[in-house]
CHARMM internal coordinates of N, CA and C (Angstrom, degrees):
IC EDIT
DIST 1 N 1 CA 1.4499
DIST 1 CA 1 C 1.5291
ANGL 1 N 1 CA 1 C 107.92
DIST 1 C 2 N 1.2065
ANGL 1 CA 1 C 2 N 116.92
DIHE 1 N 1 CA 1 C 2 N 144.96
DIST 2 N 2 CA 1.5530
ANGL 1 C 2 N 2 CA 123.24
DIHE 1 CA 1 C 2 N 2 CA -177.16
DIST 2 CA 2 C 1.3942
ANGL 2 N 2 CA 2 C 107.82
DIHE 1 C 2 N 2 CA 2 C -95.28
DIST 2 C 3 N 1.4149
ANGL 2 CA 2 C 3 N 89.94
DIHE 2 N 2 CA 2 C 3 N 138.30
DIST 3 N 3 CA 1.7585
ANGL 2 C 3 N 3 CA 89.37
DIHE 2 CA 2 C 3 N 3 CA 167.45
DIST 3 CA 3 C 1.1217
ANGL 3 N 3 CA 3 C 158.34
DIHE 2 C 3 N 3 CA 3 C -34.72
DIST 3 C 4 N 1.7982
ANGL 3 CA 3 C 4 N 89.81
DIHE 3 N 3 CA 3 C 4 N -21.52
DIST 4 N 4 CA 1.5130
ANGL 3 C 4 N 4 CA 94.03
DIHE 3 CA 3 C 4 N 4 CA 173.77
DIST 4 CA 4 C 1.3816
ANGL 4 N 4 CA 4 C 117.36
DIHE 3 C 4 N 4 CA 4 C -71.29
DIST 4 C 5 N 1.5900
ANGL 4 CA 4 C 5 N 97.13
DIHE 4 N 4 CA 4 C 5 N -51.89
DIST 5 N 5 CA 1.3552
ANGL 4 C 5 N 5 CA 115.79
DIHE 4 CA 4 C 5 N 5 CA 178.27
DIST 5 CA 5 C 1.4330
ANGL 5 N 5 CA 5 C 122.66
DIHE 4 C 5 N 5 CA 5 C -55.44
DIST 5 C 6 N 1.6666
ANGL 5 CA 5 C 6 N 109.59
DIHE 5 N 5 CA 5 C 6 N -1.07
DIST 6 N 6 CA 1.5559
ANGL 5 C 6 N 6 CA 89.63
DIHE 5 CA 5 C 6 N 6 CA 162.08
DIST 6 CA 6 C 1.1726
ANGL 6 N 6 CA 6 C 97.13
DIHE 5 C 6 N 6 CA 6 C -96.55
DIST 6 C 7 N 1.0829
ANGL 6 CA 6 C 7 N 126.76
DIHE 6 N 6 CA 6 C 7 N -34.52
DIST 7 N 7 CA 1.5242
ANGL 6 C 7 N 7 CA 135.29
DIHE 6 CA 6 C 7 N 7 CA -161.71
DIST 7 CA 7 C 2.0890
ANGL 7 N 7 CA 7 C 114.49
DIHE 6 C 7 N 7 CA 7 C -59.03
DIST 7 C 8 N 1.4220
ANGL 7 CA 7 C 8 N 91.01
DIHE 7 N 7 CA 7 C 8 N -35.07
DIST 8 N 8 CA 1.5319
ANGL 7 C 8 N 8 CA 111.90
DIHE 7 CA 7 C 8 N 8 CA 161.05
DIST 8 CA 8 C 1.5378
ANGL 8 N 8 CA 8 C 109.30
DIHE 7 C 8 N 8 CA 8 C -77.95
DIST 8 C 9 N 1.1912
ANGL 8 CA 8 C 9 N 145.34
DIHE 8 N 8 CA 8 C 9 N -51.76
DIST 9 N 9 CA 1.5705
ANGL 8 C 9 N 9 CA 128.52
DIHE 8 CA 8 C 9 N 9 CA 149.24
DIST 9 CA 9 C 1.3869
ANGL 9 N 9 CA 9 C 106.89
DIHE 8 C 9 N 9 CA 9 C -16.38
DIST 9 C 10 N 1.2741
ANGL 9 CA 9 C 10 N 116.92
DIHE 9 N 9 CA 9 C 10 N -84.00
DIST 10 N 10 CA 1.3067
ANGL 9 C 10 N 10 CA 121.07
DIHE 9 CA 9 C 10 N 10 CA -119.86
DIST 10 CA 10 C 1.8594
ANGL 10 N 10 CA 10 C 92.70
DIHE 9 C 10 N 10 CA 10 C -75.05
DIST 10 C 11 N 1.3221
ANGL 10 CA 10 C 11 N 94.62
DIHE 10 N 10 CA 10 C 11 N -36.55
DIST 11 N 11 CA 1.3957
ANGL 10 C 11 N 11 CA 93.98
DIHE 10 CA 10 C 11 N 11 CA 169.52
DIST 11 CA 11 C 1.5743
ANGL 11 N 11 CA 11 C 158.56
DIHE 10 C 11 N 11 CA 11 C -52.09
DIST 11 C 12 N 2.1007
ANGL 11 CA 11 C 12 N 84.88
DIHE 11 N 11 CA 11 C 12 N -48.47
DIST 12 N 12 CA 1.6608
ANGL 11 C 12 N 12 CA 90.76
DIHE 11 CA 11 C 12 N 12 CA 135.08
DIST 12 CA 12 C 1.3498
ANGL 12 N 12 CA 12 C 137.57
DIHE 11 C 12 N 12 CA 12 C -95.90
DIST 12 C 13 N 0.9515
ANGL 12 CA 12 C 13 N 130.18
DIHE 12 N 12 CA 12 C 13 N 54.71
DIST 13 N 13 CA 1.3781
ANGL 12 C 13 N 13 CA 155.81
DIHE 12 CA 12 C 13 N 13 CA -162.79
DIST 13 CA 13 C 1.8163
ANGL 13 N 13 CA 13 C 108.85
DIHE 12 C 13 N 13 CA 13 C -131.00
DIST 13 C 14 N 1.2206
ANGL 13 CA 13 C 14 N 98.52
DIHE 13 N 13 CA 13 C 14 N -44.72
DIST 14 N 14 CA 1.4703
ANGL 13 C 14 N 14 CA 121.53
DIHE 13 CA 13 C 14 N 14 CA -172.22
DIST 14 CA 14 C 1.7796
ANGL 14 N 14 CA 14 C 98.14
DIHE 13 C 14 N 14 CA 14 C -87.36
DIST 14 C 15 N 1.0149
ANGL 14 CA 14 C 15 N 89.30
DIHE 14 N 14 CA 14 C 15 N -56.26
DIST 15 N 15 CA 2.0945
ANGL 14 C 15 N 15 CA 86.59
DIHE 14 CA 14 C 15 N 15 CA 175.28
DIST 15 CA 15 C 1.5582
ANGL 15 N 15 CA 15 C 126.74
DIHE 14 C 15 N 15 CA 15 C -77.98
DIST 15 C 16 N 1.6745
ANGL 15 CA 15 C 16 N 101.15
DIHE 15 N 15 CA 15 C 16 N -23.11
DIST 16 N 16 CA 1.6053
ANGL 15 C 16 N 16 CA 80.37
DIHE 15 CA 15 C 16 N 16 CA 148.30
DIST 16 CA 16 C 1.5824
ANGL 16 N 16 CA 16 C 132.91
DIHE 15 C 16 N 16 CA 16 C -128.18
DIST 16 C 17 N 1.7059
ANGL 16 CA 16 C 17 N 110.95
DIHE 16 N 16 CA 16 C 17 N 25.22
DIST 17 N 17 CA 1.5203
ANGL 16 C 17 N 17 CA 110.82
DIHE 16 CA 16 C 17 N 17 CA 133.20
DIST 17 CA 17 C 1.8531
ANGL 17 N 17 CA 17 C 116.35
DIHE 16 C 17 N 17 CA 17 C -49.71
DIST 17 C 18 N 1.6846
ANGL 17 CA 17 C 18 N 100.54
DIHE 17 N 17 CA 17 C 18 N -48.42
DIST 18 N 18 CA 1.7392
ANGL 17 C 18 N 18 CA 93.74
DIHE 17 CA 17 C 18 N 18 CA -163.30
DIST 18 CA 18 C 1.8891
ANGL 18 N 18 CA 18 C 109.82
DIHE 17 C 18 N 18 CA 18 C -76.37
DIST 18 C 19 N 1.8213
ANGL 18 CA 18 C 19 N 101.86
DIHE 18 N 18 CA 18 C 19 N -1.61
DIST 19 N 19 CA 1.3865
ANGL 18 C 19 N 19 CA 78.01
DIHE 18 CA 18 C 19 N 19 CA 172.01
DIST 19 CA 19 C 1.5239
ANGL 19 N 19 CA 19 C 117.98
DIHE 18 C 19 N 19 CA 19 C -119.79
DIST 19 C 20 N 1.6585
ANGL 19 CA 19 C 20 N 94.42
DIHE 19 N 19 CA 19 C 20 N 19.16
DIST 20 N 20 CA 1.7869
ANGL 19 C 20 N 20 CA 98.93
DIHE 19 CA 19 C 20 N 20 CA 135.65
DIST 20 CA 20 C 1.5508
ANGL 20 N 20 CA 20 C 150.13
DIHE 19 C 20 N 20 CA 20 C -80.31
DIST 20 C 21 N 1.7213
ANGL 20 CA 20 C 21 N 88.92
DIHE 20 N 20 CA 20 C 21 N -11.35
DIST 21 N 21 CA 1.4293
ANGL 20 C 21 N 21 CA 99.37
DIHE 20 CA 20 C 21 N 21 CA 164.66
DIST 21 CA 21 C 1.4440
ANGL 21 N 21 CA 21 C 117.78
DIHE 20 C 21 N 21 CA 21 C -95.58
DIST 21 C 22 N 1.4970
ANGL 21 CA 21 C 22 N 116.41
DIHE 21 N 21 CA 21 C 22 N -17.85
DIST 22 N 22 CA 1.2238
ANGL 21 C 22 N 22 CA 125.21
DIHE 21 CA 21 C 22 N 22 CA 143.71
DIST 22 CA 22 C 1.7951
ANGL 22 N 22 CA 22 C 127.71
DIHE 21 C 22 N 22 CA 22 C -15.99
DIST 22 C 23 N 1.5804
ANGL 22 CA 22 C 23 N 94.20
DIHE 22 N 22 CA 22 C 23 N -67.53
DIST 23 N 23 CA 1.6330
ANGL 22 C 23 N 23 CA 125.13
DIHE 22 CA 22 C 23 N 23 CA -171.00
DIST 23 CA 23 C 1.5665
ANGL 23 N 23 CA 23 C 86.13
DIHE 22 C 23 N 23 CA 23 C -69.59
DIST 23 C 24 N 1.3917
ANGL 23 CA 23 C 24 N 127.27
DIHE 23 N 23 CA 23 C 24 N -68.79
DIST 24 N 24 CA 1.3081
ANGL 23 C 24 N 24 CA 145.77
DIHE 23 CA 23 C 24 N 24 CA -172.73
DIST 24 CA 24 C 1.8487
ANGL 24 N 24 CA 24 C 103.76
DIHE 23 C 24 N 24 CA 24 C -21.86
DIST 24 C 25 N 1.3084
ANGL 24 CA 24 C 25 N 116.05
DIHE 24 N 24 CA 24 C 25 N -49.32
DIST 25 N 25 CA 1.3520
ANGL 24 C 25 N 25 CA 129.44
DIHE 24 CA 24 C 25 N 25 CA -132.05
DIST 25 CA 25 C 1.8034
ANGL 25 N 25 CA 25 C 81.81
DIHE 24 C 25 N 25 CA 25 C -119.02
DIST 25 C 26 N 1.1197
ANGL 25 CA 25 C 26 N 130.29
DIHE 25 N 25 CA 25 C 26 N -47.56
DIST 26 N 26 CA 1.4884
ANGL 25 C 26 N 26 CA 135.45
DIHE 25 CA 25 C 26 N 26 CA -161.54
DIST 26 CA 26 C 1.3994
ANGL 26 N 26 CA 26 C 113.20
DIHE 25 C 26 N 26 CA 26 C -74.33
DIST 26 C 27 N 1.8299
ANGL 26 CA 26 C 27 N 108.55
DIHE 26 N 26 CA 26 C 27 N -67.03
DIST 27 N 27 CA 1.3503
ANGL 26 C 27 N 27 CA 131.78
DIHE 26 CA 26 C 27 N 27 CA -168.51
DIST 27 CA 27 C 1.2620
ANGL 27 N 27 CA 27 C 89.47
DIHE 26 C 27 N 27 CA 27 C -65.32
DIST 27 C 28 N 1.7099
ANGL 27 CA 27 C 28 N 92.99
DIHE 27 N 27 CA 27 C 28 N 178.78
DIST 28 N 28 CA 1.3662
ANGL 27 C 28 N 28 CA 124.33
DIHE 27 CA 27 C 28 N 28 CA 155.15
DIST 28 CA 28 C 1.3669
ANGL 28 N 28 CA 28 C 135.84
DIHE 27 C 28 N 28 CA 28 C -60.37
DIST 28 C 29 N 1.5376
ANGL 28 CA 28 C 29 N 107.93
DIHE 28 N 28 CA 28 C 29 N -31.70
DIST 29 N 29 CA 1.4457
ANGL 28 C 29 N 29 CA 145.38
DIHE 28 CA 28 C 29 N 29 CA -167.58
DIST 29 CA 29 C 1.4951
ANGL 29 N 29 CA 29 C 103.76
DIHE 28 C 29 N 29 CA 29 C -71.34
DIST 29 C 30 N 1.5678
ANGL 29 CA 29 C 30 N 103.14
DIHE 29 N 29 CA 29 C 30 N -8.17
DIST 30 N 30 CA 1.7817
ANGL 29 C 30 N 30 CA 107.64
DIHE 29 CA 29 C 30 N 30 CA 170.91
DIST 30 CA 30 C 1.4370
ANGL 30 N 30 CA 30 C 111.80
DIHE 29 C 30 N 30 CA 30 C -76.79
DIST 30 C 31 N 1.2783
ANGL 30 CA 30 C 31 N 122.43
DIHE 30 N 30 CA 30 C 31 N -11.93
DIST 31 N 31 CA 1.5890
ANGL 30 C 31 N 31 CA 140.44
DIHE 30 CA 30 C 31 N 31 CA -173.67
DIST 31 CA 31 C 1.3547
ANGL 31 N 31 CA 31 C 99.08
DIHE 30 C 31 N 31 CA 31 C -64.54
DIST 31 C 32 N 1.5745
ANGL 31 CA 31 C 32 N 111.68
DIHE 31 N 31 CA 31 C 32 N -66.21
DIST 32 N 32 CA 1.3653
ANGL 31 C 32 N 32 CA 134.19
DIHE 31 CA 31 C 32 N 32 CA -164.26
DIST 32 CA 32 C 1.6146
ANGL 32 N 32 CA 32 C 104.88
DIHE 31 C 32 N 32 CA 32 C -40.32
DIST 32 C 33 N 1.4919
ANGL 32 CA 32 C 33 N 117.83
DIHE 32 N 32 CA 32 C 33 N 127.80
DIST 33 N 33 CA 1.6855
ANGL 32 C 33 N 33 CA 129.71
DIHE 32 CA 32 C 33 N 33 CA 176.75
DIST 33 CA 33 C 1.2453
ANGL 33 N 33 CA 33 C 105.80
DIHE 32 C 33 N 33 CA 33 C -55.65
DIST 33 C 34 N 1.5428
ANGL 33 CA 33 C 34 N 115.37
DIHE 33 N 33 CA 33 C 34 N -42.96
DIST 34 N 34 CA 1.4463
ANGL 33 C 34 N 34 CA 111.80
DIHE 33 CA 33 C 34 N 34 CA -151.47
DIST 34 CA 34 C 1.7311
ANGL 34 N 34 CA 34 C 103.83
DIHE 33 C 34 N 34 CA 34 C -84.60
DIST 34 C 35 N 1.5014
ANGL 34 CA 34 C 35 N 105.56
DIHE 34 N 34 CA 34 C 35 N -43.32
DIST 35 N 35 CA 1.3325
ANGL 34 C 35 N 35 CA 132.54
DIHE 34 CA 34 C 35 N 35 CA 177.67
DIST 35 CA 35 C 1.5515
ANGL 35 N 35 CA 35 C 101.79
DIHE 34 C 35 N 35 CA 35 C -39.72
DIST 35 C 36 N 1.5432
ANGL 35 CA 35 C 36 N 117.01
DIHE 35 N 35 CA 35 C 36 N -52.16
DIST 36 N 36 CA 1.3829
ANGL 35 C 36 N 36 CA 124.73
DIHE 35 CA 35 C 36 N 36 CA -167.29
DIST 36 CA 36 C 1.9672
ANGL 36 N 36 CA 36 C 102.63
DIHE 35 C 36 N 36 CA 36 C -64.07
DIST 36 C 37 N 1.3449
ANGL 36 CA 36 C 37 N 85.31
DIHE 36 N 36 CA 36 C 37 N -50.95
DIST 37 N 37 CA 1.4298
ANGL 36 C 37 N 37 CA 88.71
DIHE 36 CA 36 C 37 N 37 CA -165.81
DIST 37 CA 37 C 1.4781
ANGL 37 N 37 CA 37 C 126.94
DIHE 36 C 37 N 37 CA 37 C -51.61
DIST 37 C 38 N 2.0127
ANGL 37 CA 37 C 38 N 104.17
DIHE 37 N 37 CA 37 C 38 N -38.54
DIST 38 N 38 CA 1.3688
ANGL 37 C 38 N 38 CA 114.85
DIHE 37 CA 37 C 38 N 38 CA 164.22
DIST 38 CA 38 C 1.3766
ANGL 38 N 38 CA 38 C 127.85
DIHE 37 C 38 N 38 CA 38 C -62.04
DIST 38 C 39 N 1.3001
ANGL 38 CA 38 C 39 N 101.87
DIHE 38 N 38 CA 38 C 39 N -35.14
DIST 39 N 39 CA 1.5282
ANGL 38 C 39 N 39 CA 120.87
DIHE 38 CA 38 C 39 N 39 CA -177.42
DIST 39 CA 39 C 1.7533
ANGL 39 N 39 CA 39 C 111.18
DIHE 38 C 39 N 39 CA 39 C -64.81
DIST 39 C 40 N 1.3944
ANGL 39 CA 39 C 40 N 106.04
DIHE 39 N 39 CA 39 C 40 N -45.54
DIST 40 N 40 CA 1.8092
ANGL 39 C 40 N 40 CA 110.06
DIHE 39 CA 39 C 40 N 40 CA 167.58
DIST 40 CA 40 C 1.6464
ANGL 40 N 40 CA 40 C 107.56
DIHE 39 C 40 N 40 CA 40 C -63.37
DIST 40 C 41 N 1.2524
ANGL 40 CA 40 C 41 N 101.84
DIHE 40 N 40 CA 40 C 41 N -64.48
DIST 41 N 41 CA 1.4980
ANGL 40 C 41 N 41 CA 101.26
DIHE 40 CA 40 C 41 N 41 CA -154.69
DIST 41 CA 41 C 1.8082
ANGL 41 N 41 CA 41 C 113.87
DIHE 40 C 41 N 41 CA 41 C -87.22
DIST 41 C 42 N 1.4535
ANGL 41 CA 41 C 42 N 109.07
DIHE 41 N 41 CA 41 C 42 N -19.13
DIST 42 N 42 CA 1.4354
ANGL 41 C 42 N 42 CA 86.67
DIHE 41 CA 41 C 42 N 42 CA 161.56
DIST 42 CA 42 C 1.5822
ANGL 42 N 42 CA 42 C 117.59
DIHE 41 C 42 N 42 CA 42 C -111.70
DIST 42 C 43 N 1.3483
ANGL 42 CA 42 C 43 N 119.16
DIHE 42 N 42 CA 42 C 43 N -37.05
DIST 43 N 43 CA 1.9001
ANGL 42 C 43 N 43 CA 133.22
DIHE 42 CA 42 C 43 N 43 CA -175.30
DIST 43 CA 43 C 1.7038
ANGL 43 N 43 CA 43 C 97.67
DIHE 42 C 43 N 43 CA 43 C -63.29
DIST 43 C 44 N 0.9107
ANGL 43 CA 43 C 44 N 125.87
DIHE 43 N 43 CA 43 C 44 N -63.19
DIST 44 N 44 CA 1.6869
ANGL 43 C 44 N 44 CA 119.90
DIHE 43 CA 43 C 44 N 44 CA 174.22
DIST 44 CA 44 C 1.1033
ANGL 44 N 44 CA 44 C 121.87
DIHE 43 C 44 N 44 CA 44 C -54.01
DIST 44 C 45 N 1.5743
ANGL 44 CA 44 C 45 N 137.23
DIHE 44 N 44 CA 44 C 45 N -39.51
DIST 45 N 45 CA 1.3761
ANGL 44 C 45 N 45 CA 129.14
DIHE 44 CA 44 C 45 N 45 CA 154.67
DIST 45 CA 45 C 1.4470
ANGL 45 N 45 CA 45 C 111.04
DIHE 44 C 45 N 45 CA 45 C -46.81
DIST 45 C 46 N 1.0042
ANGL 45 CA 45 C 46 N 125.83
DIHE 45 N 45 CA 45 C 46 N -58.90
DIST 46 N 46 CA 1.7585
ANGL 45 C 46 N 46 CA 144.34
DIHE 45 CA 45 C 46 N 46 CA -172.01
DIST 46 CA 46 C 1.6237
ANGL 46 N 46 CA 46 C 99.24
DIHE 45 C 46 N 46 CA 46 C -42.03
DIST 46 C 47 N 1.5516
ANGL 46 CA 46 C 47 N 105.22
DIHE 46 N 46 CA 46 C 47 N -63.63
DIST 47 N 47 CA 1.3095
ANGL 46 C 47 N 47 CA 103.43
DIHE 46 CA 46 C 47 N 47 CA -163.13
DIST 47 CA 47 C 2.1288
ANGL 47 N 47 CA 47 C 110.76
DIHE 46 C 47 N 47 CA 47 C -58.22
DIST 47 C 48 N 1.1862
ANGL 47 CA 47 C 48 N 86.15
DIHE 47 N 47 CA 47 C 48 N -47.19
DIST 48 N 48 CA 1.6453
ANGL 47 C 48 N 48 CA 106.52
DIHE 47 CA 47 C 48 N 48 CA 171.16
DIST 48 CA 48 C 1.5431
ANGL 48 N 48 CA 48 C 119.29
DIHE 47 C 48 N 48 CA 48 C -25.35
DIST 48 C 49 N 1.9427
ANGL 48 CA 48 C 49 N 95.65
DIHE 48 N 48 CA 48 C 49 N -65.34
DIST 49 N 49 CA 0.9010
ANGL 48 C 49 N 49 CA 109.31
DIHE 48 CA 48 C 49 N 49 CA -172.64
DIST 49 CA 49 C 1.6917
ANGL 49 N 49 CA 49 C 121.61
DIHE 48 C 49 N 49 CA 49 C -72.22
DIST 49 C 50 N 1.4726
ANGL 49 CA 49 C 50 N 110.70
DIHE 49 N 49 CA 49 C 50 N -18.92
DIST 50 N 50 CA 1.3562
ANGL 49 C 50 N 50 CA 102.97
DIHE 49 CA 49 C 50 N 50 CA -178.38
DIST 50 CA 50 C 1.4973
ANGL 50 N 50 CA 50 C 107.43
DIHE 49 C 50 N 50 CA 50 C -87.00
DIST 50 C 51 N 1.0711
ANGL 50 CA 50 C 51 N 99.03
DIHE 50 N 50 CA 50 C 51 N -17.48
DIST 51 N 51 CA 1.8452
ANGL 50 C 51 N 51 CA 114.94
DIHE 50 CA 50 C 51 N 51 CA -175.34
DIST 51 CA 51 C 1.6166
ANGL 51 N 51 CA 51 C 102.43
DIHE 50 C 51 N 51 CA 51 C -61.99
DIST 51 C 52 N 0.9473
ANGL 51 CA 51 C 52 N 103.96
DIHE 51 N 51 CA 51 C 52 N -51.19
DIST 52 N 52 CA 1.8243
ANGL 51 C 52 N 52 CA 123.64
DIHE 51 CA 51 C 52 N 52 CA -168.37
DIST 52 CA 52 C 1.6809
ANGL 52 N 52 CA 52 C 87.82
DIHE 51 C 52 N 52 CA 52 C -68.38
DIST 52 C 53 N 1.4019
ANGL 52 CA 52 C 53 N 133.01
DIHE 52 N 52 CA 52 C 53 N -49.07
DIST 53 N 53 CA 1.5278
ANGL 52 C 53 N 53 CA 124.04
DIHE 52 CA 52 C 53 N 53 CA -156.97
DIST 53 CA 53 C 1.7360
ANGL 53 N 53 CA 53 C 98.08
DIHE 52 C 53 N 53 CA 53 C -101.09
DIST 53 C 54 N 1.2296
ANGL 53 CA 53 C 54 N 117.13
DIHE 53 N 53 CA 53 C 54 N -20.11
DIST 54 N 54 CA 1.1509
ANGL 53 C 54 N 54 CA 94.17
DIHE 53 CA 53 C 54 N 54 CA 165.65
DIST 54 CA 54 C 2.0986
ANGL 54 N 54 CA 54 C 115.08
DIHE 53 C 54 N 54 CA 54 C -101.14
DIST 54 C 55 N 0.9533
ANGL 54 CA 54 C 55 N 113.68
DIHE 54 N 54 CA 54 C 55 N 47.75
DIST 55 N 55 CA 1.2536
ANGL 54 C 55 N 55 CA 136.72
DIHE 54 CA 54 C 55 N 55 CA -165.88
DIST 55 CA 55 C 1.3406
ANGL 55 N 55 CA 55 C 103.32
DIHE 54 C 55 N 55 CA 55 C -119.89
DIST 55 C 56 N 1.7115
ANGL 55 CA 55 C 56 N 89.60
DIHE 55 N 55 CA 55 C 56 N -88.22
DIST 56 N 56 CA 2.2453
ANGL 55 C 56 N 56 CA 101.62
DIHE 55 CA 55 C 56 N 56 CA -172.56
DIST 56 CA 56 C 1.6613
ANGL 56 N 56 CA 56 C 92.98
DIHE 55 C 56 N 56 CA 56 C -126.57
DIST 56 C 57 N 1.4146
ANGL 56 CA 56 C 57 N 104.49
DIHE 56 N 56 CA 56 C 57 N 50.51
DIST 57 N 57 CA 1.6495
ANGL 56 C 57 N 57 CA 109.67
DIHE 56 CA 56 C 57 N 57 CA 168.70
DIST 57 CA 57 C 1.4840
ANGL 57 N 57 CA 57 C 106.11
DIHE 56 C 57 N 57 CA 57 C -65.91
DIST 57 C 58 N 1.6469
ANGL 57 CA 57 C 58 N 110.00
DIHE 57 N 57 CA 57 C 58 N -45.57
DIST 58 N 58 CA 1.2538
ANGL 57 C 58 N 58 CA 96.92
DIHE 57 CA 57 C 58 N 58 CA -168.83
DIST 58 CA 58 C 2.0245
ANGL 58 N 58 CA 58 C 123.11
DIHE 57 C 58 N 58 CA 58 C -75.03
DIST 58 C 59 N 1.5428
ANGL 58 CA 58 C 59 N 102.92
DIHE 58 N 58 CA 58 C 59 N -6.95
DIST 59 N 59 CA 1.3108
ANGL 58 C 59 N 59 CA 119.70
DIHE 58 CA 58 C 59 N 59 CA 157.83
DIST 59 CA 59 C 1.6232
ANGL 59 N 59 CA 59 C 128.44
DIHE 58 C 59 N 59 CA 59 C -52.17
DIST 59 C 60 N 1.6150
ANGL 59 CA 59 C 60 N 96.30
DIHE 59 N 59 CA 59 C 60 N -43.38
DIST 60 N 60 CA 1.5126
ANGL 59 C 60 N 60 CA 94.53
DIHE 59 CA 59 C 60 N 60 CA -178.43
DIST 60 CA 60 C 1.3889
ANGL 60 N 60 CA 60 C 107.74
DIHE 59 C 60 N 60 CA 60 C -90.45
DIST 60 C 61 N 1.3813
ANGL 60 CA 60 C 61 N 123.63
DIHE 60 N 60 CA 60 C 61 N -40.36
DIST 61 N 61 CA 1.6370
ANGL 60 C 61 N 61 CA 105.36
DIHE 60 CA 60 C 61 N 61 CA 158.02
DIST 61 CA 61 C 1.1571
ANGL 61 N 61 CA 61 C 147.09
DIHE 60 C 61 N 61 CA 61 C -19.18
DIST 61 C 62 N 1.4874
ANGL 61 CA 61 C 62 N 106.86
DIHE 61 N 61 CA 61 C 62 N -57.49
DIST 62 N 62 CA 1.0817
ANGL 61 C 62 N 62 CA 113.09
DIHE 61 CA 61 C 62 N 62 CA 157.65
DIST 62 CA 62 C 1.5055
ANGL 62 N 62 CA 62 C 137.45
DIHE 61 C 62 N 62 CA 62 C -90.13
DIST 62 C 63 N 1.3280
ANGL 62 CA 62 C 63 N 119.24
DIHE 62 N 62 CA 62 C 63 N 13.33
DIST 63 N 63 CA 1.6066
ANGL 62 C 63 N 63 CA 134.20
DIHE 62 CA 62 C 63 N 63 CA 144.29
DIST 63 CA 63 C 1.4824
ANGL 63 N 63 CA 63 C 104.83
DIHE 62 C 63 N 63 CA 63 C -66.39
DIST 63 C 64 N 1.7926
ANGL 63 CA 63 C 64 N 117.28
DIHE 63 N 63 CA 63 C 64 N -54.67
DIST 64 N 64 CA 1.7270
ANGL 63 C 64 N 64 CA 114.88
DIHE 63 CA 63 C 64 N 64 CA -162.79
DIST 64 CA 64 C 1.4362
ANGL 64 N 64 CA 64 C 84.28
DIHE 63 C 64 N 64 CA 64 C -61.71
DIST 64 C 65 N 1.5998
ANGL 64 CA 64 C 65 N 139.16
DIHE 64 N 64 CA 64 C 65 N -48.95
DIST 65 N 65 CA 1.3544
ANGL 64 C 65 N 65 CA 120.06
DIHE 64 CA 64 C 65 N 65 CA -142.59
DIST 65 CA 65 C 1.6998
ANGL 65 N 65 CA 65 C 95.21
DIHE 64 C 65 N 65 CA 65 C -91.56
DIST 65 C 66 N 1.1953
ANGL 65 CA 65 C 66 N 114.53
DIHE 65 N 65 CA 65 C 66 N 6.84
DIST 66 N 66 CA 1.9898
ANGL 65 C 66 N 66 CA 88.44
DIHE 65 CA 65 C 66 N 66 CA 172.36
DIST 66 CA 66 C 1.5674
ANGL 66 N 66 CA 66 C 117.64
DIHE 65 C 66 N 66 CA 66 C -108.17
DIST 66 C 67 N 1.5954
ANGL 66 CA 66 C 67 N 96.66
DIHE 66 N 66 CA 66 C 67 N 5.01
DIST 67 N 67 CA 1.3173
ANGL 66 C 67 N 67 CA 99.20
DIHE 66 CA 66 C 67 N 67 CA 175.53
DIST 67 CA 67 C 1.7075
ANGL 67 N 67 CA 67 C 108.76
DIHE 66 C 67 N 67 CA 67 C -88.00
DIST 67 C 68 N 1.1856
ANGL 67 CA 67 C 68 N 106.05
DIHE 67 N 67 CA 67 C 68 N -5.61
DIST 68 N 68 CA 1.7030
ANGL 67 C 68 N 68 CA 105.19
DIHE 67 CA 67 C 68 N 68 CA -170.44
DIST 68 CA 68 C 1.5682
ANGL 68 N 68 CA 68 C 123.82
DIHE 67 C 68 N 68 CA 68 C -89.18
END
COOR INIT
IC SEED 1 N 1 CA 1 C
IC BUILD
């Protein structure tokens, strides 16, 4: 896979995790138990995590690749 194309993942990945916390935070659907629960424990890690790799992604790359 080419770089861009992760780089295009990760990106929309990141914009529409954040515009489930969007919905999360706006709607009604923030009420919902189950809604909450997915929305903490998996969409907020998600958003984090793409944030963080498309940030100092190219940092940890090259940490994974000097250990090899």
């Amino acid at each position: 896979m080419k770089a861009s194309t992760k780089r295009n993942f990760v990106r929309w990945l990141h914009i529409a995790t954040g515009s489930v916390i969007g919905v999360y935070i706006y709607s009604p659907w923030g009420q919902v138990i189950s809604f909450q629960i997915i929305t903490k424990a998996i969409v907020i890690p998600l958003v984090v995590l793409s944030g963080l790799w498309m940030w100092k992604g190219h940092l940890l790359r090259k940490l994974f690749n000097a250990n090899r």
